[in-house]
C-alpha positions in Angstrom: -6.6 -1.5 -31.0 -7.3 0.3 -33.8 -5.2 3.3 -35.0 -7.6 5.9 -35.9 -5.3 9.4 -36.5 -1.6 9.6 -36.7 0.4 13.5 -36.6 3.9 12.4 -38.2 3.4 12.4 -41.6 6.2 9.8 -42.1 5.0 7.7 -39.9 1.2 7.8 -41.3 3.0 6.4 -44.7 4.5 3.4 -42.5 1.5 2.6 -40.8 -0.5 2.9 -43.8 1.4 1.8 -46.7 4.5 0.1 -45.2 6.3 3.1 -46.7 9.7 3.8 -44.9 11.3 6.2 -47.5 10.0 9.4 -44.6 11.8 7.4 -41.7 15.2 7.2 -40.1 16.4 3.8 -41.0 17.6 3.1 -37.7 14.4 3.4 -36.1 11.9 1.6 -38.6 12.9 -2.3 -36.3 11.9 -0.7 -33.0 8.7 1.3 -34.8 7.6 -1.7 -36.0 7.8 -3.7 -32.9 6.0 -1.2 -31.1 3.5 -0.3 -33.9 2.0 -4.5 -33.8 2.0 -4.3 -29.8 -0.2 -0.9 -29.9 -2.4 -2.7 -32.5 -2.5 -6.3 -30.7 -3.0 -4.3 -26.9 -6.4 -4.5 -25.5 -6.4 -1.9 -23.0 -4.0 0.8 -21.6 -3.4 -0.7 -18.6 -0.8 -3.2 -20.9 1.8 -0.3 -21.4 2.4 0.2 -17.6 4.4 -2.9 -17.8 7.1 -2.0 -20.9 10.5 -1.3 -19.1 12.5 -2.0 -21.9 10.5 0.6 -23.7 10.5 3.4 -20.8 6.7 3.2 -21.4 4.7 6.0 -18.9 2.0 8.4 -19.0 2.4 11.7 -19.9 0.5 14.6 -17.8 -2.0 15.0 -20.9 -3.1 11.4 -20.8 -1.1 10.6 -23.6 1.7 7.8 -23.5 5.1 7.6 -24.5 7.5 4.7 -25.5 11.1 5.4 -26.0 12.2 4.9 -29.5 16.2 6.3 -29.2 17.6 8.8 -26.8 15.4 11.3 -28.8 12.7 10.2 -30.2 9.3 9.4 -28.7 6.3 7.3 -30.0 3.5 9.2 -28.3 0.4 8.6 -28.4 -3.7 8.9 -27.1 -5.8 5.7 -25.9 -9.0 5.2 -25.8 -10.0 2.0 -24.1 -13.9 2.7 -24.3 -13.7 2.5 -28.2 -10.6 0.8 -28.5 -8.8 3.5 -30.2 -4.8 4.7 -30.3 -5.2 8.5 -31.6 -2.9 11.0 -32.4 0.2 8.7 -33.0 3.6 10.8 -32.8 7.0 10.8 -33.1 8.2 13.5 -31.4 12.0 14.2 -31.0 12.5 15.2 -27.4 15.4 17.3 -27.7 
């Protein structure tokens, strides 16, 4: 799927430019990981599976992915167009 808008501006500059300076080191391995699978996924229905990732819908429609105890990879699919939109990290607490 294609990443079409992204909120964090840290986590624009990874996406876009490989650029980790904005990041916490310790969570650019497990961003990464789950960056590819969000751009190799071909439909929603693929993140219902990710245990190891505490994957699950939010109320909104949106998803989240765990990243550490708090911080969340959120995020908006659109399987008709193939789309991930407004890409977060969001610290829970």
């Amino acid at each position: 799927m294609k990443i079409v808008s992204i909120r964090h501006k840290g986590l624009a500059r990874f996406v876009e430019r490989n650029d980790i300076s904005r990041l916490d080191q310790r969570l650019i391995n497990k961003l990464r990981m789950q960056i590819t699978f969000l751009e190799a996924m071909e439909h929603s229905d693929e993140c219902r599976n990710l245990l190891f990732w505490k994957a699950h819908q939010l109320s909104d429609d949106r998803w989240s992915f765990h990243v550490t105890a708090n911080w969340r990879l959120t995020f908006e699919v659109d399987d008709a167009m193939r789309e991930i939109r407004i890409l977060d990290l969001e610290d829970y607490h």
